[in-house]
C-alpha positions as CSV (number, residue, x, y, z in Angstrom):
1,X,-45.6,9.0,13.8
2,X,-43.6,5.9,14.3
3,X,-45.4,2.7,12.0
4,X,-44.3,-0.4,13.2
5,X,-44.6,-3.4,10.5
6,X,-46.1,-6.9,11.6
7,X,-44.3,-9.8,10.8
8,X,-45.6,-12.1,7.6
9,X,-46.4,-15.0,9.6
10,X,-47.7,-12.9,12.5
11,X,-51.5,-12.8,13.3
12,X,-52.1,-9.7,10.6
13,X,-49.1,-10.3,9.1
14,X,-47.4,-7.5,7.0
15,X,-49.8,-4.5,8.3
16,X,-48.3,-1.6,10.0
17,X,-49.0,-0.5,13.2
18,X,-48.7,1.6,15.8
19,X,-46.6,0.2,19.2
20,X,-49.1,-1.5,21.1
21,X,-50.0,-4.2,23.4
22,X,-51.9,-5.9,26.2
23,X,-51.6,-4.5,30.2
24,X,-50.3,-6.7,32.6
25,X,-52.3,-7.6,35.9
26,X,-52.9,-4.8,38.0
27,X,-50.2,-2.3,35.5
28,X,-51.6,1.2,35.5
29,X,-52.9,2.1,31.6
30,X,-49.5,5.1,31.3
31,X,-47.2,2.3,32.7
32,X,-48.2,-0.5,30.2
33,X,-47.5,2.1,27.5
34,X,-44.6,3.0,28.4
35,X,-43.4,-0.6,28.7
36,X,-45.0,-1.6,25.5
37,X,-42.9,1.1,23.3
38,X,-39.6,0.7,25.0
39,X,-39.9,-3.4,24.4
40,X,-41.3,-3.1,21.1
41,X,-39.1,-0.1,19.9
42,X,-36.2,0.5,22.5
43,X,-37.8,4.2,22.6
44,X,-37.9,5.9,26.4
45,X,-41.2,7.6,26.9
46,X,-40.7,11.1,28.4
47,X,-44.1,12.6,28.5
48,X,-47.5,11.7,27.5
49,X,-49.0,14.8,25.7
50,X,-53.0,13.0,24.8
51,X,-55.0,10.9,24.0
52,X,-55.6,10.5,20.1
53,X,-58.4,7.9,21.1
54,X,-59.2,4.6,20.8
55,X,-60.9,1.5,18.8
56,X,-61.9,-1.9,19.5
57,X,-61.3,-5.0,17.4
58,X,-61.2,-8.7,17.1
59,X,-57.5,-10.2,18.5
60,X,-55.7,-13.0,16.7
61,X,-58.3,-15.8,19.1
62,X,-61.6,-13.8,18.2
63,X,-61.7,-11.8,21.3
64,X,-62.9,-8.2,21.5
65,X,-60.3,-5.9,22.2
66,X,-59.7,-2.2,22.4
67,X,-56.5,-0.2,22.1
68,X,-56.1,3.2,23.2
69,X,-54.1,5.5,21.3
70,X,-51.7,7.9,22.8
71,X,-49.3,10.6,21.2
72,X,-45.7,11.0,23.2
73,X,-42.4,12.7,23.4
74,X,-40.0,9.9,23.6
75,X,-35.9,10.0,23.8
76,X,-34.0,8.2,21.8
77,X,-30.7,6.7,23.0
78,X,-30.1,5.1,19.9
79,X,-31.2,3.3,16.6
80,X,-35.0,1.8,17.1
81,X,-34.8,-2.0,18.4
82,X,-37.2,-4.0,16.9
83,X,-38.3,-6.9,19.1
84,X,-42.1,-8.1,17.6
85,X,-41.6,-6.5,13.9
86,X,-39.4,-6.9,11.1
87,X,-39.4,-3.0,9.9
88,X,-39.9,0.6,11.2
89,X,-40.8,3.4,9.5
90,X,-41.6,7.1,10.3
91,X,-45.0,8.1,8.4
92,X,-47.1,11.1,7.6
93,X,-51.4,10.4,8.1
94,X,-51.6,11.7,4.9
95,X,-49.3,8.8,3.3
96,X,-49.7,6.0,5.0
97,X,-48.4,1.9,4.3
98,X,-51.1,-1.2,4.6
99,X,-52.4,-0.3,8.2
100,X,-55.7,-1.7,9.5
101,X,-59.0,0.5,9.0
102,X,-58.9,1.0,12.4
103,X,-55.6,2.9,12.2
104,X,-56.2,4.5,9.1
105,X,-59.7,5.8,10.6
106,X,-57.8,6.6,13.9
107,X,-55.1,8.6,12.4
108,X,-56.7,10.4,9.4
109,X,-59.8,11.5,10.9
């Protein structure tokens, strides 16, 4: 799976994550993550193949969120493009960097 690592100065700063973020006004849940991944990574989503599931937890200004988890088949048309992180890395569940319980929880079982 593709880890994406949060800038130091960033809310969370220096934990790994997956690519996520925050739906736009009236932006279908698919479309948002498809947007999300291309901006954050330059990665073309092909095919959304499930739902690995979800958590909830508190954003940078204290507000309850939840983040829903999907696995892909994406297409590459070059190098990843980080926009929002300073580092990429492809990981294994089993090894995994400084994530966030959630994650861990999310992608170990």
């Amino acid at each position: 799976m593709l880890l994406l690592r949060r800038r130091a100065e960033d809310f969370l700063g220096e934990l790994w994550e997956l690519p996520s973020g925050g739906m736009e006004p009236g932006e279908r849940l698919v479309d948002a993550l498809c947007r999300k991944v291309l901006e954050e990574t330059g990665l073309t989503v092909t095919q959304v193949t499930g739902h690995a599931g979800s958590f909830d937890y508190a954003s940078r200004s204290g507000r309850r969120t939840r983040q829903f988890t999907f696995t892909v088949t994406v297409r590459a048309t070059g190098p990843i493009t980080l926009t929002e992180h300073d580092d990429a890395a492809w990981a294994d569940p089993g090894d995994l960097p400084a994530v966030s319980d959630e994650t861990r929880v999310l992608l170990t079982g």
